[in-house]
Backbone as CSV, one residue per row, in Angstrom:
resi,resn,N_x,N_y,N_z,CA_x,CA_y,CA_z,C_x,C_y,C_z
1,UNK,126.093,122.605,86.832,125.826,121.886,85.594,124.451,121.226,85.603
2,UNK,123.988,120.806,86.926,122.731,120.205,87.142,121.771,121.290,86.033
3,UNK,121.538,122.540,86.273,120.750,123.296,85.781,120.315,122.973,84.493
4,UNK,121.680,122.396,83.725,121.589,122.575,82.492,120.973,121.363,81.579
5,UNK,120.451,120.325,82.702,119.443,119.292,82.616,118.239,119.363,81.840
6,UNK,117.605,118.849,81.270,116.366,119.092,80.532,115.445,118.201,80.128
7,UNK,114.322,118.222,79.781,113.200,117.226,79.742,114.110,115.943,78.466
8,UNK,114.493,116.459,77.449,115.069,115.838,76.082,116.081,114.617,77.464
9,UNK,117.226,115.294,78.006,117.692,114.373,79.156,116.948,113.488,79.036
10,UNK,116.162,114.044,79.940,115.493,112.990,81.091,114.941,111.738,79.974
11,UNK,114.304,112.218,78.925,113.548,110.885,77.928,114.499,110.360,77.589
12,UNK,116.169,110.543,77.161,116.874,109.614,76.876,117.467,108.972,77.518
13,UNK,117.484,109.531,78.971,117.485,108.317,80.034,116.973,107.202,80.014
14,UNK,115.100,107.498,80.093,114.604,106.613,80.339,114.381,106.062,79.198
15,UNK,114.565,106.496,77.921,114.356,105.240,76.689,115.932,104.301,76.679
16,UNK,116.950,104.283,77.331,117.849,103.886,77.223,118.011,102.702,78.211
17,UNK,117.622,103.402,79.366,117.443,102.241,80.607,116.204,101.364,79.934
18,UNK,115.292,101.582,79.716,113.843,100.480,79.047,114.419,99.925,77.876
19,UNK,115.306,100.125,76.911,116.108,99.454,75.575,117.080,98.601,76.108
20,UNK,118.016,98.905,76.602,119.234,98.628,77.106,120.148,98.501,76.696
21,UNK,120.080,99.082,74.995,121.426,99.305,74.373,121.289,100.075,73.621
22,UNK,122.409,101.221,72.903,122.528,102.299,71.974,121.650,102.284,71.021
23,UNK,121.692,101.136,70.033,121.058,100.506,68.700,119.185,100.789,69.135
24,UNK,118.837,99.891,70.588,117.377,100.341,70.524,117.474,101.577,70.799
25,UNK,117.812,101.915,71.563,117.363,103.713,71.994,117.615,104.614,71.140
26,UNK,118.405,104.385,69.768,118.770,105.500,68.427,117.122,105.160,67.711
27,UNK,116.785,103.625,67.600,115.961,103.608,66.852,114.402,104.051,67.235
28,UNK,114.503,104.190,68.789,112.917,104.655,69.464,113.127,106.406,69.232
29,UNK,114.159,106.546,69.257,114.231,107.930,69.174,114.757,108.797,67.953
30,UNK,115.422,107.963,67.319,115.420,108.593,65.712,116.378,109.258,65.743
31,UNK,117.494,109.150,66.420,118.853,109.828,66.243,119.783,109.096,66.862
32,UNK,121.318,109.107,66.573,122.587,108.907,65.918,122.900,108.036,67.730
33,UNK,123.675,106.712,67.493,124.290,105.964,68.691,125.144,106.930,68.758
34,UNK,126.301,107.666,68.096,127.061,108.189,68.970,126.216,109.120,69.497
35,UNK,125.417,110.141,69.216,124.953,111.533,69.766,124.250,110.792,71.312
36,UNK,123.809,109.983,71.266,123.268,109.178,72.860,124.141,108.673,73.628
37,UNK,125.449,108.450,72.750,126.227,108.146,73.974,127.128,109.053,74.643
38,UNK,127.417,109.998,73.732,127.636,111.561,74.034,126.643,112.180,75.104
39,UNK,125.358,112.191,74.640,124.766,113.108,75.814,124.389,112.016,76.994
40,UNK,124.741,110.640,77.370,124.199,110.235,78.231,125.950,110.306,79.190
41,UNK,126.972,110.750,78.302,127.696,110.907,79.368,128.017,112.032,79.667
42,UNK,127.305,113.446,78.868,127.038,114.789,79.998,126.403,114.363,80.691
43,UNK,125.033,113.934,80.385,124.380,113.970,82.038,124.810,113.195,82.969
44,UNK,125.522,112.273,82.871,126.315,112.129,84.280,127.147,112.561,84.564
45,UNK,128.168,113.291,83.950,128.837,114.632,84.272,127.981,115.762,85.259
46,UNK,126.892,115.709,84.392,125.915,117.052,85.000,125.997,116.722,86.487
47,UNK,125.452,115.254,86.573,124.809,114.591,87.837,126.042,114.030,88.641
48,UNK,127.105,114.233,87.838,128.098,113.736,89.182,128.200,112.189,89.572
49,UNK,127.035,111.473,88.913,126.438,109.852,88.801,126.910,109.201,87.664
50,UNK,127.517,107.600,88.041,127.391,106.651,86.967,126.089,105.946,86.696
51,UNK,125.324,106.211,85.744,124.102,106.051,85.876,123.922,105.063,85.248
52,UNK,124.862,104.223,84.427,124.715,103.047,83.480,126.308,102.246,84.085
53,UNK,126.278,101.048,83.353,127.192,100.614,83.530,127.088,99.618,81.942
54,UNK,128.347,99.652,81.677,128.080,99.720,80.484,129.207,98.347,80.287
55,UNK,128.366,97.235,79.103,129.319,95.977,79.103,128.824,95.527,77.433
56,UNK,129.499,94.134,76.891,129.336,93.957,75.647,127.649,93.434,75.412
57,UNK,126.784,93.153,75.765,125.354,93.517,75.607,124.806,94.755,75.534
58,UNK,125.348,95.703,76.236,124.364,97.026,76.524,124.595,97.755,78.033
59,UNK,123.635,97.947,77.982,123.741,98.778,78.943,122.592,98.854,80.401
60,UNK,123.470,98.754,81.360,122.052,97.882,82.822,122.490,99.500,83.768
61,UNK,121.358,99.996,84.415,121.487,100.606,85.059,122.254,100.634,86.280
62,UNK,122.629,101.730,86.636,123.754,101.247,88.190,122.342,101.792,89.342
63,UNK,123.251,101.206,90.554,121.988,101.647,91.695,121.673,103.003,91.891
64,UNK,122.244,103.845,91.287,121.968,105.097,91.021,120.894,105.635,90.216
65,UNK,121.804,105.064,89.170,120.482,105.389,88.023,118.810,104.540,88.309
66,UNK,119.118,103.690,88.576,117.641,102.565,89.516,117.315,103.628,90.727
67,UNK,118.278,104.170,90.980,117.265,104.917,92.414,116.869,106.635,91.654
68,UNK,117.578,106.837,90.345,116.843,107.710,89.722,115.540,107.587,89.034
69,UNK,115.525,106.355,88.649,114.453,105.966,87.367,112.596,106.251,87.979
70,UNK,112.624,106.300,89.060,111.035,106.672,89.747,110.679,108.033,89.569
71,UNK,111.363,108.790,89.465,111.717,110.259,89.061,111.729,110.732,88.106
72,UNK,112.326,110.371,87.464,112.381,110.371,85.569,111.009,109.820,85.333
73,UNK,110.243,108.902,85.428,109.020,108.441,84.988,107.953,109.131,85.665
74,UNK,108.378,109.908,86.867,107.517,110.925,87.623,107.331,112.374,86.438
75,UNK,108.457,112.412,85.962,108.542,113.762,85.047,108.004,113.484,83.968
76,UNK,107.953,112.151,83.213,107.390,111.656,81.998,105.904,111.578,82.103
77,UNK,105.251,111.028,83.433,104.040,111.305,83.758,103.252,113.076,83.458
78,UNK,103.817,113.520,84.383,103.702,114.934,84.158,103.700,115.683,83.447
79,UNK,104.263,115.462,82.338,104.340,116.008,80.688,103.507,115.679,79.996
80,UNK,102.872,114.155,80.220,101.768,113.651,79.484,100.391,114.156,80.141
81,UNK,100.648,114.114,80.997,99.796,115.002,81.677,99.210,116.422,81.491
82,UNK,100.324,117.153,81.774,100.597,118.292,80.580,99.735,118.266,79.828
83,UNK,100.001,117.802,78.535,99.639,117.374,77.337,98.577,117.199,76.970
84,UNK,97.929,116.518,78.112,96.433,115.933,77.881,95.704,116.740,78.331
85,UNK,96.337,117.465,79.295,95.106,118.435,80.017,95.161,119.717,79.035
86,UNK,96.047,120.097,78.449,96.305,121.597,77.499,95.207,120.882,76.184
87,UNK,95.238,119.486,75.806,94.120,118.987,74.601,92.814,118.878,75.376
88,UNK,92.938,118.774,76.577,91.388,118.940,76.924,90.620,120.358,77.238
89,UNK,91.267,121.286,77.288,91.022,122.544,76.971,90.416,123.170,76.178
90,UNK,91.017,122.504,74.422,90.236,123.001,73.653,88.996,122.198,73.615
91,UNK,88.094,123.136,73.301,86.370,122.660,73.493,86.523,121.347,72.466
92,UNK,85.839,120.441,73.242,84.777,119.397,72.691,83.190,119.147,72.438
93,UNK,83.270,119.087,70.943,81.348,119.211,70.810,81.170,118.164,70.076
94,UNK,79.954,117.806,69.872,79.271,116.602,69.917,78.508,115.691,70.358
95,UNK,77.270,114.859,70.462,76.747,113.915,71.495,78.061,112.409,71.075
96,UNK,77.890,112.041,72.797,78.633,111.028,73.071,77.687,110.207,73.580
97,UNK,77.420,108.519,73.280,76.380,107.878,74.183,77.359,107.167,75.000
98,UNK,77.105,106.651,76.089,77.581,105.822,77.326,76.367,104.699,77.849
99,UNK,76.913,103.472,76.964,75.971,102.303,78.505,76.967,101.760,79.406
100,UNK,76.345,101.621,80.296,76.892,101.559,81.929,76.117,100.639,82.293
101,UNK,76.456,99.567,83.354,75.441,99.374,84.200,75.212,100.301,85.424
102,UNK,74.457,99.866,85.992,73.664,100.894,87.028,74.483,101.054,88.384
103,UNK,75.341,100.374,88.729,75.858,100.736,89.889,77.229,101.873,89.884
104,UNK,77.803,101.473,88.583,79.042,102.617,88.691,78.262,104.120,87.916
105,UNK,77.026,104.227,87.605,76.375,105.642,86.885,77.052,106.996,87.978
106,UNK,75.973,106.826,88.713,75.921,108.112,90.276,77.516,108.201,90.743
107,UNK,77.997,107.051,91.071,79.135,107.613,92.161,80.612,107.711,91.406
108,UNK,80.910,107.190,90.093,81.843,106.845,89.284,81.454,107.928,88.093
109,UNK,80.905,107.828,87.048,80.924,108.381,85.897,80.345,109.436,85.753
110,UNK,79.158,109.734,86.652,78.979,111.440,87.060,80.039,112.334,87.448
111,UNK,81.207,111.715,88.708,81.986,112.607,88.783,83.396,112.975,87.641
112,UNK,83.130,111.811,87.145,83.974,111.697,85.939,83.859,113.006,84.669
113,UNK,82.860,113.113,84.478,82.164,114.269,83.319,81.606,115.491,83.915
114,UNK,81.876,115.393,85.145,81.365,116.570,85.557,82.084,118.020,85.215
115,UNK,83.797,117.868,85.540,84.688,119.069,85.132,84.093,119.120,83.353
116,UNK,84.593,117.552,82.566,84.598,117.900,81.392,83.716,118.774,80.590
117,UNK,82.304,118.667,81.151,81.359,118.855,80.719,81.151,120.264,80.970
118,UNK,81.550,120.826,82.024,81.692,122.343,82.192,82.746,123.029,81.274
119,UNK,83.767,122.625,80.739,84.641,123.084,79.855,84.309,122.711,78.707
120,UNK,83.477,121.826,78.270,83.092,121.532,77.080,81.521,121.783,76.935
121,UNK,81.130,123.232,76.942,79.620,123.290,76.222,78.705,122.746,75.775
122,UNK,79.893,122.829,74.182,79.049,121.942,73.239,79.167,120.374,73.189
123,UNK,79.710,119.908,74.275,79.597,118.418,73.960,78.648,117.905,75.168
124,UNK,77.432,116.941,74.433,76.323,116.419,74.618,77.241,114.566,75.492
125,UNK,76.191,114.131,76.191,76.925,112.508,76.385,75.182,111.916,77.378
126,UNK,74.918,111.213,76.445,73.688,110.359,77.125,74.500,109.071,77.942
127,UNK,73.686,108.499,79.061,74.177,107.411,79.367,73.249,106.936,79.755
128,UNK,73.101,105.252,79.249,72.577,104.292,79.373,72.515,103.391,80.296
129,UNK,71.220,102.993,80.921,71.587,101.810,81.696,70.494,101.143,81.137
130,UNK,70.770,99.644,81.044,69.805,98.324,80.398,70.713,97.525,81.281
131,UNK,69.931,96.444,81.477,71.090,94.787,82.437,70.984,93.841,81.264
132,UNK,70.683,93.974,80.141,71.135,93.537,78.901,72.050,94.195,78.335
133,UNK,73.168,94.033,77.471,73.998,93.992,76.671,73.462,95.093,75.798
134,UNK,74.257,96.216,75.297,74.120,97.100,74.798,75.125,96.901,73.305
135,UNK,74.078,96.800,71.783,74.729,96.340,70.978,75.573,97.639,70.445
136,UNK,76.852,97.534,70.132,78.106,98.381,70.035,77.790,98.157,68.203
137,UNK,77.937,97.106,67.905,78.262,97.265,66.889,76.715,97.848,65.167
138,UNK,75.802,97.622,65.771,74.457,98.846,66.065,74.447,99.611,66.157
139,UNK,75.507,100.668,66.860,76.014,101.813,67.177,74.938,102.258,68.057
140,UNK,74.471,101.417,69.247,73.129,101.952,69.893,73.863,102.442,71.050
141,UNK,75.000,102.481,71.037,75.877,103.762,72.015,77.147,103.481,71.690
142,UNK,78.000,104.795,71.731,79.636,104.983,71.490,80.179,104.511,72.148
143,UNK,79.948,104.155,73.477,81.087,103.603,74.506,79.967,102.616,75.299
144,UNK,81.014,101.492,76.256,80.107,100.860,76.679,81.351,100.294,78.255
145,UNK,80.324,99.938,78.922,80.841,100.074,80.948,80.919,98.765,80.617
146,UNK,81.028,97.111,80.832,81.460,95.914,80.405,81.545,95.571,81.586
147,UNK,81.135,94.262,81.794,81.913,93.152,82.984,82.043,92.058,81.762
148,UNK,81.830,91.761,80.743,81.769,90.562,80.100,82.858,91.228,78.576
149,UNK,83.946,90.836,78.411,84.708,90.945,77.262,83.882,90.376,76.090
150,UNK,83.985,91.533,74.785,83.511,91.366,73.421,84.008,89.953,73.214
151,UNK,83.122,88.974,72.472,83.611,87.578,71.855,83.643,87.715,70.558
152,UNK,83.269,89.025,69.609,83.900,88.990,68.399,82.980,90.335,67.842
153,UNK,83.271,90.639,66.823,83.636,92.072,66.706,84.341,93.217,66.164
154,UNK,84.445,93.746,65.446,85.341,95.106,65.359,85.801,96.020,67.254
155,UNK,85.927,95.327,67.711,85.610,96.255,68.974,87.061,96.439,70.015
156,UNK,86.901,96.849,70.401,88.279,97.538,71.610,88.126,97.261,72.689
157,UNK,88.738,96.552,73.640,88.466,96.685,75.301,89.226,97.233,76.057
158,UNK,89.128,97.650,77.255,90.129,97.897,77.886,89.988,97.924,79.305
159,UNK,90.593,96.714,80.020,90.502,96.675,81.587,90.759,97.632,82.161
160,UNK,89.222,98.028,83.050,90.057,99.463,83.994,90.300,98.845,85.289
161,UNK,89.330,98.067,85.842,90.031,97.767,87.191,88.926,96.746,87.451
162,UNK,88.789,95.979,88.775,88.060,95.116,89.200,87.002,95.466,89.985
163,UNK,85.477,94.895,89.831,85.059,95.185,90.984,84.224,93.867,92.208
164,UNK,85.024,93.973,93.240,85.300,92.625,94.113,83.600,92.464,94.999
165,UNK,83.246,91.342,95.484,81.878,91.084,95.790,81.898,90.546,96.625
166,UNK,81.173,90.214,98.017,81.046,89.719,98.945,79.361,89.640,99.184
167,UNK,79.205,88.571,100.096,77.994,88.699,100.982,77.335,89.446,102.176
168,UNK,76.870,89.682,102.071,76.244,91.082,103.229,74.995,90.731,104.022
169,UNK,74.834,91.251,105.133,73.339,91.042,105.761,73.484,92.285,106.517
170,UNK,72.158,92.495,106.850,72.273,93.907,108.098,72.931,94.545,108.773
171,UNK,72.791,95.840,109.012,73.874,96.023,109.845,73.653,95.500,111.028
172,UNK,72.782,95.502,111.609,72.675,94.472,112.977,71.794,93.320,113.104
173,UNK,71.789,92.371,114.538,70.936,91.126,114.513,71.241,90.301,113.817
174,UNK,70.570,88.757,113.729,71.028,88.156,113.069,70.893,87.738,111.661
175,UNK,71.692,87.596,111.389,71.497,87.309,109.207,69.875,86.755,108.992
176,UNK,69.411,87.372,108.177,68.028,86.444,107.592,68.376,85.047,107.019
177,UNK,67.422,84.527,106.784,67.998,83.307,105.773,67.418,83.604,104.523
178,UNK,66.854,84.118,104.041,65.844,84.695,102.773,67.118,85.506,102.314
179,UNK,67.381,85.204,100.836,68.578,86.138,99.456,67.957,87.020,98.753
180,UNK,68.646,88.259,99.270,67.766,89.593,98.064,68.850,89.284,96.934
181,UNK,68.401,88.945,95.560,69.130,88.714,94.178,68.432,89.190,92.838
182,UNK,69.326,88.486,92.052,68.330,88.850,91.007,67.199,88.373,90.229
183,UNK,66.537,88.849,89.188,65.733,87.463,88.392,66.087,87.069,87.415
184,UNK,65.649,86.056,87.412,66.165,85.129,86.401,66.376,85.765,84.748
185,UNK,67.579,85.496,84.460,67.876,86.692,83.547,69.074,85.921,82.810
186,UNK,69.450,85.287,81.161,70.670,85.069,80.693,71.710,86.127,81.118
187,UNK,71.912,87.210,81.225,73.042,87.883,81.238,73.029,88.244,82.661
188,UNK,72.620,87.592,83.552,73.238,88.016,84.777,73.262,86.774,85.628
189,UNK,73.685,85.346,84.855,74.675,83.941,84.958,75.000,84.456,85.955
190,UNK,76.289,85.031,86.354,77.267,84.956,87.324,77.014,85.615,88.701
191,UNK,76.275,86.620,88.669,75.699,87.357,90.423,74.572,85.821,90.695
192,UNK,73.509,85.359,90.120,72.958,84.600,90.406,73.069,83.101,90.613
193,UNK,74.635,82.857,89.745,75.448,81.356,90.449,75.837,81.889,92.001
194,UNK,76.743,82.975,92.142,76.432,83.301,93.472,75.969,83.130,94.592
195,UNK,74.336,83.433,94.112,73.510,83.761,95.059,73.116,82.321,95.712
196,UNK,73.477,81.579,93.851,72.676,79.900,94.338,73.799,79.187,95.441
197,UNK,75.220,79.703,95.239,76.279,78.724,95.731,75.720,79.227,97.683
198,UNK,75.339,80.043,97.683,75.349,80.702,99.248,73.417,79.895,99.892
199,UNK,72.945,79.293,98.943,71.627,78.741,99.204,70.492,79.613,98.692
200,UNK,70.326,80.364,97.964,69.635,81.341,97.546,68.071,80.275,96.986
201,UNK,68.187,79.218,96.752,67.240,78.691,96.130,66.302,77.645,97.255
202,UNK,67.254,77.414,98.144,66.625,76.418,99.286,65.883,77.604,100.557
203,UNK,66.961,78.737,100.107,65.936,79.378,101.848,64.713,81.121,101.112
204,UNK,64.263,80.967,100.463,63.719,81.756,99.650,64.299,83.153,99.469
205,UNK,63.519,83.504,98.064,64.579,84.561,97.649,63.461,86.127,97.324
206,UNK,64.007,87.270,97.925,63.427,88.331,97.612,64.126,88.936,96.046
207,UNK,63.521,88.806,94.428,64.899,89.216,93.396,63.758,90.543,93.115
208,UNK,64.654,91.560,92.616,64.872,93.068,91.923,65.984,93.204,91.076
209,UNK,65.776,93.530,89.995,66.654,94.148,89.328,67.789,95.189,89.119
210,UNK,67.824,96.291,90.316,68.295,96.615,90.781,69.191,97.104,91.726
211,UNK,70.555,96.887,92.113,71.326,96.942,93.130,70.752,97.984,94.409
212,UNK,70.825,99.157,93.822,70.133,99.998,95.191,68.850,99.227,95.794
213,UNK,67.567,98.931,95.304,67.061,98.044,95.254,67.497,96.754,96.511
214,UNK,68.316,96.194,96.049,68.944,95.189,96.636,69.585,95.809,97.831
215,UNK,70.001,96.864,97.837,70.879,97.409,98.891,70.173,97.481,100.454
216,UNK,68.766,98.496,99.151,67.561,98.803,100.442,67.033,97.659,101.029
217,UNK,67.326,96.265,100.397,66.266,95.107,100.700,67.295,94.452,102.028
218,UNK,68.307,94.320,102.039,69.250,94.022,102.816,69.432,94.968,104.227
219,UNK,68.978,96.318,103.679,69.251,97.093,105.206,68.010,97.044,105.751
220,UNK,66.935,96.986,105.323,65.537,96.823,105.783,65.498,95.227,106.939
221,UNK,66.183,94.242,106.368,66.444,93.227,106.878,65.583,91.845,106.168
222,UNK,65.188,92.388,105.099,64.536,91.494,104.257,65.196,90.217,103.923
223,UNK,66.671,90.096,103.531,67.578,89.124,103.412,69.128,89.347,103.549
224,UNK,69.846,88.110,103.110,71.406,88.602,103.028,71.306,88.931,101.450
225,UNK,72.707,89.116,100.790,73.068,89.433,99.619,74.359,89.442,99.149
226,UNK,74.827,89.142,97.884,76.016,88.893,97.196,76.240,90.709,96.805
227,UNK,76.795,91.516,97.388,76.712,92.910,96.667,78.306,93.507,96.353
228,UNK,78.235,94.615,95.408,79.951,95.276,95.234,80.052,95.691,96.829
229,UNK,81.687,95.614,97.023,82.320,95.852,97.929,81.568,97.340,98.388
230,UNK,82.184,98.513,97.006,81.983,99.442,97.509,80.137,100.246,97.899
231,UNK,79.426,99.495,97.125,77.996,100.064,97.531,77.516,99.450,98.918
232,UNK,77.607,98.137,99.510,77.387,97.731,100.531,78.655,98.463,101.500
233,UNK,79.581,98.996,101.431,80.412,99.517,102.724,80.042,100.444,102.698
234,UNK,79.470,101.530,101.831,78.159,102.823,101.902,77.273,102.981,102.664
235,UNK,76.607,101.647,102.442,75.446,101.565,102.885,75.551,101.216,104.490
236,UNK,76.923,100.779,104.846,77.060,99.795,106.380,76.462,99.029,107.048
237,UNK,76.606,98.082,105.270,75.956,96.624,105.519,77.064,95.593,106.205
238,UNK,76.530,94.669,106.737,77.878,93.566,107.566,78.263,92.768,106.696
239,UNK,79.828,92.835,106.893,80.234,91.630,105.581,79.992,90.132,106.490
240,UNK,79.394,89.310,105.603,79.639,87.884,106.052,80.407,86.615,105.468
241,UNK,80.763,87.123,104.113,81.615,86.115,103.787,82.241,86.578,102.227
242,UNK,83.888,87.060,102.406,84.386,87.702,101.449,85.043,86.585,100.059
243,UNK,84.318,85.316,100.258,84.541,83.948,99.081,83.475,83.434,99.698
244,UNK,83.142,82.116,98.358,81.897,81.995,98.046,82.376,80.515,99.594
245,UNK,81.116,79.447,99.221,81.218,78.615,100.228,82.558,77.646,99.745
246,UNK,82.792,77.791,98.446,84.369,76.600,98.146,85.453,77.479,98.059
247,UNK,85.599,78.670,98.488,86.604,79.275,98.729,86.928,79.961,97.638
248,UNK,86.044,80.274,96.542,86.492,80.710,95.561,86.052,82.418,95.592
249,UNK,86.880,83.124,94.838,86.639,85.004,94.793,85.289,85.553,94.431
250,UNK,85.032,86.259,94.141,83.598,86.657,93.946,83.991,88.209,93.170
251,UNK,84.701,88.039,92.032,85.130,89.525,91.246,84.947,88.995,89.768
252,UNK,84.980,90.627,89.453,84.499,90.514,87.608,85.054,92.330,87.418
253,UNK,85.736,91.841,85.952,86.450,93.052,85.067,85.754,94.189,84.890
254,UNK,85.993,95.110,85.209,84.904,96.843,84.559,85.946,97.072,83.374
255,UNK,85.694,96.693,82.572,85.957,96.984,81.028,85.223,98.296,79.910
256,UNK,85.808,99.176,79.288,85.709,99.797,78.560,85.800,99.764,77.234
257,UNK,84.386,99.510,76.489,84.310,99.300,75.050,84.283,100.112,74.089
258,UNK,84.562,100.380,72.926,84.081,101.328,71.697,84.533,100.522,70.430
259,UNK,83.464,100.335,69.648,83.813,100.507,68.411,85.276,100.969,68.031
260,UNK,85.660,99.966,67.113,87.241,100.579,66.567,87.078,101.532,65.724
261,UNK,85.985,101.812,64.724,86.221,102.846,64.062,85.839,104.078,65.006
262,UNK,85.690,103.915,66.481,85.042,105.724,66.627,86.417,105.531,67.590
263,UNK,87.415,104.878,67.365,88.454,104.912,68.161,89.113,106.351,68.262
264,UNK,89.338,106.771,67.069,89.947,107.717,65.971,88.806,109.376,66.444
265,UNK,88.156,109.235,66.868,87.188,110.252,67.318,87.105,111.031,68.669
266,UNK,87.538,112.049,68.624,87.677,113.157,70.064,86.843,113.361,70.861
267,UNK,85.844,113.584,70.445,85.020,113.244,71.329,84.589,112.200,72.479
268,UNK,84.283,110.999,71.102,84.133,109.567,72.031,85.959,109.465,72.673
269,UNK,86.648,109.564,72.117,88.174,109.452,73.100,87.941,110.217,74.390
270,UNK,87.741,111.641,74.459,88.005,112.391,75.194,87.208,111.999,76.276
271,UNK,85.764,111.612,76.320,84.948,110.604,77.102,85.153,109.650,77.776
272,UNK,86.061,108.769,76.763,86.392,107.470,77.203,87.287,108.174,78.227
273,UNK,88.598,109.003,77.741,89.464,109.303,78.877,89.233,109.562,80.499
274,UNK,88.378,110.363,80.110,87.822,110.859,81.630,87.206,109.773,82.553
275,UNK,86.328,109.000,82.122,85.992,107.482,82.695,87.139,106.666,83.086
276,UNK,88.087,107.071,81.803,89.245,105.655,82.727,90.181,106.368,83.586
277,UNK,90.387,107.812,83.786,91.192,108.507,84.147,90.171,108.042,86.027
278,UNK,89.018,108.356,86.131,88.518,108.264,87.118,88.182,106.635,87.704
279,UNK,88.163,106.161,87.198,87.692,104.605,87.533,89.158,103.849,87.927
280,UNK,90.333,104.378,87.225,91.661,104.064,87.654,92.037,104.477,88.831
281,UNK,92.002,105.269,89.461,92.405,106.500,90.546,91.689,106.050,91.621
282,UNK,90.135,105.376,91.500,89.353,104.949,92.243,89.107,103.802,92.534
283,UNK,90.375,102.769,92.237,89.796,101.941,91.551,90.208,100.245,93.299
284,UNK,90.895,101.260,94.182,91.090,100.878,95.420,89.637,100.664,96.031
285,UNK,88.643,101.397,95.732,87.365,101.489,96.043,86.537,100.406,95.878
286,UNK,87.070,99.889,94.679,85.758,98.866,93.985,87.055,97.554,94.160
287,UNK,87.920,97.263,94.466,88.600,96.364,94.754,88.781,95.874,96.398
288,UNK,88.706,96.640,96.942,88.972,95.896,98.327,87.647,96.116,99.170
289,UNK,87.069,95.186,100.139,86.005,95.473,100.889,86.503,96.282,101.585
């Protein structure tokens, strides 16, 4: 009887266990309390399992069905999956713009567009780097890489993951006292409170605008530095201190912006996807030293 199991199953499983009673799960799914309570007791027929347990609220899963439910959402994955990869198939054309800042470009969002871009010909995608703020609503690019959430706007965000910061000095000998940082700059407040909380202003400072930049200035032995986890463990720079001097974290949001009206647009979607599909997956990288 197992055989006779099927994907339709499996979703009314899991919309039933996530509802927890007949009434929601008819209405997420658009058909009849009895016909769900009918087929949720073939499939435990099928399965030989009490997979619910059933009382005057609704309905709570038994340890069965809880030790099924990782499985069922394994198969729900996979379908969407499915899904997305059979829509990314058909060609995408169009230019797409991308601002980024400069450290996730090369090792993050290149490999990100690289398949797409071979299956998709005709679709064009510039990407931007400025350490100023790239105006969205200007339309001076479709998508935008973020550490700082929109404060108002037509606009969309969406947290992909964190990326965590520490202090670094050489790989060998002892720490300089001289801070490779940045310059003085409104929109880059927070790497340069940093730099000041670690003494950046009392023991002199080498600043560039640039992280690689900064990377090279640190392995040369020019100074220490506040840098991402993952470009300084590249480079096999020494961590020296993974919180600032009051014990506080040293992380900031990689956020994904677009315009709400190009929300609705395949292109810029299909773009956006691939960035968050990769920055998620990777995202152990830019979170832990």
């Amino acid at each position: 009887m197992m055989d006779r199991l099927n994907w339709d199953d499996i979703r009314l499983f899991l919309t039933l266990a996530r509802e927890g009673t007949l009434s929601g799960a008819a209405r997420s799914l658009g058909i009849g309390i009895a016909t769900i309570s009918r087929r949720i007791e073939r499939i435990e027929q099928a399965l030989g399992l009490p997979l619910f347990l059933r009382h005057q609220q609704g309905y709570d899963l038994t340890d069965q069905g809880a030790a099924l439910l990782p499985r069922a959402e394994a198969m729900e994955l996979a379908a969407q999956g499915m899904r997305q990869e059979a829509e990314a198939q058909v060609e995408v054309r169009g230019l797409v713009r991308l601002a980024s800042f400069e450290s996730l470009i090369a090792p993050f969002v290149v490999p990100a567009l690289a398949s797409l871009l071979a299956d998709n010909p005709g679709l064009d995608v510039e990407v931007l780097y400025s350490a100023s703020t790239v105006n969205l609503h200007r339309h001076d690019a479709d998508l935008a890489l973020r550490m700082v959430a929109p404060e108002r706007g037509n606009l969309v965000a969406r947290r992909l993951t964190a990326m965590g910061f520490a202090l670094y000095g050489p790989p060998d000998g002892t720490p300089p006292s001289r801070h490779v940082t940045w310059p003085d700059m409104v929109s880059l407040g927070t790497p340069l409170a940093w730099s000041r909380a670690f003494g950046a202003e009392e023991n002199g400072r080498f600043a560039v605008n640039t992280l690689t930049a900064q990377v090279a200035a640190v392995r040369a032995g020019i100074g220490v530095a506040v840098l991402p986890y993952f470009l300084a463990r590249n480079a096999g720079l020494r961590l020296l201190s993974e919180t600032l001097p009051d014990g506080g974290a040293m992380t900031r949001p990689v956020l994904l912006v677009m315009h709400a009206d190009l929300a609705g647009s395949r292109r810029v979607r299909t773009v956006a996807d691939a960035i968050a599909r990769e920055l998620v997956a990777r995202r152990q990288e830019l979170e832990q030293p």
